[in-house]
DONU-256964 format. One record per residue (C-alpha): residue in one letter; x, y negated, z. Coordinates in steps of 0.5 Angstrom, whole numbers, padded with zeros to 4 digits, always signed. Each point is the difference from the previous one (the first is absolute). Example, Ala and Ser with C-alpha at 12.3 -4.5 7.8 and 13.67 -1.06 7.14 Angstrom:
DONU-256964
A+0025+0009+0016S+0002-0007-0002
//
This chain:
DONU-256964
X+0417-0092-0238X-0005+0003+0006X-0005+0003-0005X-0005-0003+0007X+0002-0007-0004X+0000+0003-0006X-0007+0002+0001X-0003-0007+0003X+0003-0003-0005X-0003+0004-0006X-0007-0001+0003X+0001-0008+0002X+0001+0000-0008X-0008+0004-0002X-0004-0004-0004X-0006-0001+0002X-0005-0004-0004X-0006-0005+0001X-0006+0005-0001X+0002+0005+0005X+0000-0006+0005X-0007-0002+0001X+0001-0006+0005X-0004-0005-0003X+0006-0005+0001X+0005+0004-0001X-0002+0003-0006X+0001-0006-0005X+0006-0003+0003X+0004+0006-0002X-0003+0000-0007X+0002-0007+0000X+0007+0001+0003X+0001+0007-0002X+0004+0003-0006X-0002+0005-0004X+0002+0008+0002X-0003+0007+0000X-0002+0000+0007X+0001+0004+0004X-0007+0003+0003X-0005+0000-0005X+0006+0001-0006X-0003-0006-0004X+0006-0002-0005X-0001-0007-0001X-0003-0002+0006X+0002-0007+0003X+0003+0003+0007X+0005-0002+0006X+0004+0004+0003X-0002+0003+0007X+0005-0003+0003X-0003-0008-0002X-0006+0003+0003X+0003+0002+0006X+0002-0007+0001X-0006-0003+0000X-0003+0005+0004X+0006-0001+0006X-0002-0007-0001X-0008+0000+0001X+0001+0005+0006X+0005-0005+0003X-0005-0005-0001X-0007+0003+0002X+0001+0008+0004X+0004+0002+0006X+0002+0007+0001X-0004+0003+0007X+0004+0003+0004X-0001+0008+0000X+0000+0001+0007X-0005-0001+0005X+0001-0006+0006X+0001+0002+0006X-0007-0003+0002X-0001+0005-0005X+0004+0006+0002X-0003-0001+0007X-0007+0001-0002X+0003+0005-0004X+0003+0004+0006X-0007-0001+0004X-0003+0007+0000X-0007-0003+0001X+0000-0006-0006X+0000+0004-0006X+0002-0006-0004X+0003+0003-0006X+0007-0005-0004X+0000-0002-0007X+0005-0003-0004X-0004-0007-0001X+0001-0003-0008X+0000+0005-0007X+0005+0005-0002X+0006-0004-0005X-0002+0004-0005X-0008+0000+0000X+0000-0009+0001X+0006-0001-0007X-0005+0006-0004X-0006-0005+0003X+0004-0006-0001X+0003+0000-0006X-0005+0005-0004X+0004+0006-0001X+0001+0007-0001X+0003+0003+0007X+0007+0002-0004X+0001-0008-0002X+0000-0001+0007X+0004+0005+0003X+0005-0002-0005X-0001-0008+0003X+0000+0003+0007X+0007+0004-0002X+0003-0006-0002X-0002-0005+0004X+0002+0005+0007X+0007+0001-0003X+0000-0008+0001X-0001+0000+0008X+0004+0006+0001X+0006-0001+0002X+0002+0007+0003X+0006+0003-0002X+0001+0007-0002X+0001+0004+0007X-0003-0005+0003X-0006+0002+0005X-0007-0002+0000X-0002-0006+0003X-0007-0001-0002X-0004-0003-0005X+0002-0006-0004X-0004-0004-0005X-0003+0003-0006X+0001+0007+0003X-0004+0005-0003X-0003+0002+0007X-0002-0008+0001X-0006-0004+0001X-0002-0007-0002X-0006-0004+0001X-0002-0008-0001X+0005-0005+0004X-0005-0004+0005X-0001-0007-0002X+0004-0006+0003X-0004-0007+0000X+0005-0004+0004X+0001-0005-0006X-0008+0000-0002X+0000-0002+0006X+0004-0005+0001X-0001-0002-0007X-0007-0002+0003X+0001-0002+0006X+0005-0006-0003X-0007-0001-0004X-0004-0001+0006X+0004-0004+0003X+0002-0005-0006X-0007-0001+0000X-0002-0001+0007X+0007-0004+0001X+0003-0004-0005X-0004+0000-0008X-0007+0001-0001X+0000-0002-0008X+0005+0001-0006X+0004+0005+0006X+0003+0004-0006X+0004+0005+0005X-0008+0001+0002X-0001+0001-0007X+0005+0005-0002X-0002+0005+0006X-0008+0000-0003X+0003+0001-0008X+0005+0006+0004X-0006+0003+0004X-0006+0000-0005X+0004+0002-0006X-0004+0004-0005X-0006+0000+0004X-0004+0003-0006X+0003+0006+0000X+0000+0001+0007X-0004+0007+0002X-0003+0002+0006X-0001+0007+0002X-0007-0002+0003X-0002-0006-0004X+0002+0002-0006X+0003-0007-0003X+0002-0006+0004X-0003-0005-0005X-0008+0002+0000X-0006-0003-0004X-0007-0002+0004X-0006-0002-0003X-0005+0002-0004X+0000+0008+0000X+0004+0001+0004X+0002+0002+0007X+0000-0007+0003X-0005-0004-0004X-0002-0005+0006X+0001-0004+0006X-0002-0001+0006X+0001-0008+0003X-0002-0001+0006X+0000-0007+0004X-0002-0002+0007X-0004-0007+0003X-0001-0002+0006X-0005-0005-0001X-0007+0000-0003X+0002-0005-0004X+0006+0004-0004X-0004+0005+0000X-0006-0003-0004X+0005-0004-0005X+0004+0006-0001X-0008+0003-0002X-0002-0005-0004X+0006+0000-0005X+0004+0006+0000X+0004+0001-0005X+0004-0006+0003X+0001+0003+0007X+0000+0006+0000X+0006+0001-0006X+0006-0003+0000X+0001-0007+0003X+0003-0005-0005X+0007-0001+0001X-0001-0007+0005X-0003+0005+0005X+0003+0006+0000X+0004+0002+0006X+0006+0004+0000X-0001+0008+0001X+0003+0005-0001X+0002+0001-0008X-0002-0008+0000X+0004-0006+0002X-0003-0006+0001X-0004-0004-0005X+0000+0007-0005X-0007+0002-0001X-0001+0007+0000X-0005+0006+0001X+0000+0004+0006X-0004+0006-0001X-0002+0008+0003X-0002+0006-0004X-0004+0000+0006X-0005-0004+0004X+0002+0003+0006X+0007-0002-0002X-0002-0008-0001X-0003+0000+0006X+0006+0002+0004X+0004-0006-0003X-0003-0006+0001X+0001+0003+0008X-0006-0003+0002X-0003-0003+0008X-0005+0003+0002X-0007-0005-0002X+0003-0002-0006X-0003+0002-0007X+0003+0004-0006X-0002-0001-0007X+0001+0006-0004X+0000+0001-0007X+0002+0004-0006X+0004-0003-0006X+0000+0005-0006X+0006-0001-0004X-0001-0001-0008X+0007+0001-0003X+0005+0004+0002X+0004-0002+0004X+0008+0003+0002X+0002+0001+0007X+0006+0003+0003X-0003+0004+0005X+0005+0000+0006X-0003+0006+0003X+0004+0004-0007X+0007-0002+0003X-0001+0004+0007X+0002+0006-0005X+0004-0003-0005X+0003+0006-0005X+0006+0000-0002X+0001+0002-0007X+0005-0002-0003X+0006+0006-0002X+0005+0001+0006X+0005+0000-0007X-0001-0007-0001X+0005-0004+0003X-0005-0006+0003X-0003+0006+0003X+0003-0001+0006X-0002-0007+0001X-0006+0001-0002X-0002+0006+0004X+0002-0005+0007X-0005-0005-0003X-0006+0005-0001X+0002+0001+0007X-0001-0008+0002X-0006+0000-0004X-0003+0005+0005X+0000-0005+0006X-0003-0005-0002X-0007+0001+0000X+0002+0000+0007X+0003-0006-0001X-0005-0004-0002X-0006+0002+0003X+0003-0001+0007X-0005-0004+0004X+0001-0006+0002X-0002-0004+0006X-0004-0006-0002X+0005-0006+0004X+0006+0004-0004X-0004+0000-0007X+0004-0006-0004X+0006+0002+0002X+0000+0008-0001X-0004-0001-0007X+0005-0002-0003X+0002+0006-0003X-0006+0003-0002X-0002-0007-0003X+0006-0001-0004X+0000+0007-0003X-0007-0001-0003X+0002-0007-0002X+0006+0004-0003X-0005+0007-0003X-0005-0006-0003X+0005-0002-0006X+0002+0007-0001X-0001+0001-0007X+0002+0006-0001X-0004+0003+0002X-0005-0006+0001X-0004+0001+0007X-0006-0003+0002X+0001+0001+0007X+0002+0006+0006X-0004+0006+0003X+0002+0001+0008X-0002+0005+0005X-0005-0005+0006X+0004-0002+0006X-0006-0002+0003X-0005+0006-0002X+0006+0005+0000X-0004+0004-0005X-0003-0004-0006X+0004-0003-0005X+0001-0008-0002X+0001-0004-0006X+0004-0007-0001X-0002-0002-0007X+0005-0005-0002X-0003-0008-0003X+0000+0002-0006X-0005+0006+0000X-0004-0002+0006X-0006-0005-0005X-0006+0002+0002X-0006-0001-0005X-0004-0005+0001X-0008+0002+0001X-0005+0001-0005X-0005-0004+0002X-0006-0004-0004X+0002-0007-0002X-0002-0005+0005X+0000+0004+0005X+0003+0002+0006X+0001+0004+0006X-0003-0003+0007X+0001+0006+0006X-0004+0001+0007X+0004+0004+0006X-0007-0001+0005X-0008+0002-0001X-0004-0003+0005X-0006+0005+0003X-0006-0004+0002X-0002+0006+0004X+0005-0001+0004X+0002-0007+0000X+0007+0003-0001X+0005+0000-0005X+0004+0006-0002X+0005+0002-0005X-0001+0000-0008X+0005-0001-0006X-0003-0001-0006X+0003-0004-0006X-0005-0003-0006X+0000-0005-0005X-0004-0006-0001X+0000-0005-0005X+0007-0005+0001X-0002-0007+0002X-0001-0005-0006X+0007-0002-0002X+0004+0005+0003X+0007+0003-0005X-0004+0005-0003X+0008+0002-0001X+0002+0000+0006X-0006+0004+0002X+0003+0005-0004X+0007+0001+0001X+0005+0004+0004X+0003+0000+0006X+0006-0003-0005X-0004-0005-0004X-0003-0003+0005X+0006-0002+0004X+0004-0001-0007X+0002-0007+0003X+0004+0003+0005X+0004+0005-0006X+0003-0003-0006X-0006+0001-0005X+0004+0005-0005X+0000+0005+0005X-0007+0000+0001X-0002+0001-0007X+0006+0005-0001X-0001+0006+0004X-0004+0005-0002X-0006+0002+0006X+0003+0007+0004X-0006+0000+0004X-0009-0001+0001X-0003+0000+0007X-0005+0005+0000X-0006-0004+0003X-0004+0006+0002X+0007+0003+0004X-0001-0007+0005X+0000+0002+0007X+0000-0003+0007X+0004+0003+0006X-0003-0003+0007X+0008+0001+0004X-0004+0004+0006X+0006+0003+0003X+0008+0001-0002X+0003+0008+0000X+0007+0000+0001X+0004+0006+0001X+0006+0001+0004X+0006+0004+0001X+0001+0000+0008X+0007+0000+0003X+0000+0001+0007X+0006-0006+0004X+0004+0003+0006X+0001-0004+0005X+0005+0002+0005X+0006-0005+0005X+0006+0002+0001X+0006-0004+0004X+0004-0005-0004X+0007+0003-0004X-0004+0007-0001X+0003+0004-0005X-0007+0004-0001X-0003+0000-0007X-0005-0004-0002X-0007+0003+0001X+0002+0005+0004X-0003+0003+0007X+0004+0002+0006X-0002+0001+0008X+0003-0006+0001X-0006-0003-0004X-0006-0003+0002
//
């Protein structure tokens, strides 16, 4: 026998046990699936250990699924900046040297991973004796590896086939739609950002968000005055019967739409110049659980490269990244109930969740670009009813005359006074909820808990003098060229005007 063979057969069959594999997945498999054995690095006598060879053919198979050799020569973009006398560009092999990324990976001792990298090369080595140096080959000593660059094309397609079953063939019980938001947002409780911490976040009470910004634009004295005199019911949610269709909303759903900042709200409502905006501030009283969309933007991937869904899962983490984006591209106003059936369909979906349960999404602002917006699903967009003495009610001014002057000029002021005798003290009292509680079935009314108080002295009122808009300018180039021209498009040439 060639004593070479000899020698590799001797070290596939070294035992090595789970205690000198700290890899956190690794580890217990090999104490579940292992055989009791000396092993061969730490002398232990009866620890449960694999061969080095068992482990070599799981780490084959994770560098096949997950890393790529890099070449270990410079490219000819490369080389020529190299032979460029005045760069003094210097080349480095891309990627973590064999040896250091399975000490890393694995968690071991440098001699457990010169042993895997022994066996592993002889694998790829297909030299004979005599035969010359043709380079490296895979799990070479002298090679390099880093991470494969991810492949989206099936999430893509995955979501696109959403879309467009949505838009074109079913908008209710489509379980092709449905598989595809299971698969997507799998586990989301344990989804960690690198910047925001955890996917799934609490607001409320102490803590980062503990209140909202809803605004509301009138065009009408009329509107504005009403929406003064009882403002609890106008500026909160509206009752399902008058909600339209928005973004994370489909028609008829009544949900609240709010900012983390006043600015942000007023960017929303998009609105024309001699219009009125009432602002107001809503405290949230319990704590709420939101998915904060902003989180998936850099989602981390923290599973072990060793478990065999690593792949797949690694991919999705991949997806997940793009869809903030996705989500949160704007829509013009002629195209919004077509091209808000995804987002519509993915709240719909994330407000049944029940593990974890969410009462609603945070998503960065498409109009303000900075701020940060809130949907608050149905089931926690109850506001409190007002506090308010018994037999009273609000009444609202939006003008003061001055005698001085004979003129009239703006004043906002909201009082109570005595309701008029007969009047529903209840109703006087009520929520937005309960006072259009006829328009919904009475349980729902009663059954959800109030999420929200308007804070009454946050009220303000923004007088639309002018709108900023802010713009990206691309300059058009015009040019004529004969009939049949072969020229590129957009191109200039003498012949041009």
């Amino acid at each position: 026998m060639d004593p070479e063979c000899a020698d590799q057969g001797e070290l596939s069959e070294k035992l090595i046990c789970h205690g000198c594999v700290g890899e956190a997945y690794l580890s217990p498999v090999i104490f579940r699936e292992g055989r009791s054995g000396p092993c061969s690095y730490c002398s232990d006598q009866e620890a449960v250990c694999i061969t080095i060879f068992d482990l070599a053919n799981r780490v084959e198979k994770t560098f096949s699924e997950h890393y790529s050799r890099t070449s270990d020569g410079p490219d000819d973009y490369q080389y020529a900046m190299l032979r460029d006398r005045e760069s003094d560009y210097d080349w480095e092999r891309d990627g973590e040297p064999i040896h250091d990324l399975l000490c890393g990976l694995l968690v071991v001792e440098m001699d457990v991973a010169s042993d895997m990298v022994e066996v592993l090369a002889d694998r790829f080595d297909c030299r004979g004796p005599g035969d010359p140096d043709e380079g490296e080959s895979e799990f070479s000593p002298t090679s390099n590896y880093e991470l494969n660059s991810l492949s989206l094309g099936f999430w893509n397609q995955k979501w696109e086939r959403l879309e467009d079953a949505l838009k074109n063939e079913s908008r209710f019980f489509n379980r092709e739609v449905l598989e595809v938001l299971k698969s997507v947002f799998a586990d989301l409780h344990d989804v960690r950002s690198r910047s925001h911490g955890l996917a799934v976040v609490t607001v409320g009470p102490d803590t980062f968000l503990p209140a909202l910004f809803r605004a509301r634009e009138f065009q009408s004295e009329d509107g504005l005055q009403a929406a003064l005199s009882d403002p609890v019911r106008e500026l909160g949610p509206p009752p399902g019967k008058f909600a339209r269709a928005g973004r994370m909303n489909a028609s008829g759903i009544s949900v609240f739409y709010g900012a983390e900042q006043p600015q942000a709200a007023l960017s929303e409502v998009r609105p024309v110049v001699g219009s009125n905006v009432v602002v107001a501030k809503f405290s949230i009283v319990r704590p709420l659980s939101l998915l904060d969309l902003r989180a998936l933007e850099t989602v981390v991937f923290t599973r072990s490269v060793f478990d065999p869904i690593s792949a797949d899962e690694r991919v999705r983490m991949g997806f997940l990244r793009t869809l903030t984006k996705r989500l949160t591209v704007p829509v013009m106003p002629g195209a919004q109930d077509r091209e808000y059936l995804t987002t519509q369909a993915v709240a719909d979906y994330l407000s049944g969740f029940t593990e974890p349960q969410l009462d609603g999404i945070l998503f960065p602002s498409v109009q303000n670009g900075s701020g940060v917006n809130v949907v608050l699903f149905h089931k926690a967009s109850r506001v409190e009813p007002l506090d308010k003495p018994e037999g009273t009610e609000l009444c609202a001014s939006i003008k003061e005359y001055d005698y001085e002057s004979g003129s009239e000029y703006d004043w906002y002021q909201i009082s109570l006074r005595a309701a008029p005798e007969g009047n529903d003290e209840r109703s006087a009292n009520a929520s937005s909820s309960d006072i259009h509680s006829f328009l919904i079935p009475q349980h729902e009314a009663t059954e959800r808990r109030p999420a929200l108080r308007l804070e009454m002295n946050s009220i303000d009122v923004h007088k639309v003098d002018a709108v900023k808009v802010k713009t990206t300018p691309n300059s058009v180039y015009v040019s004529f060229r004969k009939p049949n021209s072969s020229q590129c498009k957009g191109s200039m040439t003498s012949d041009d005007f």
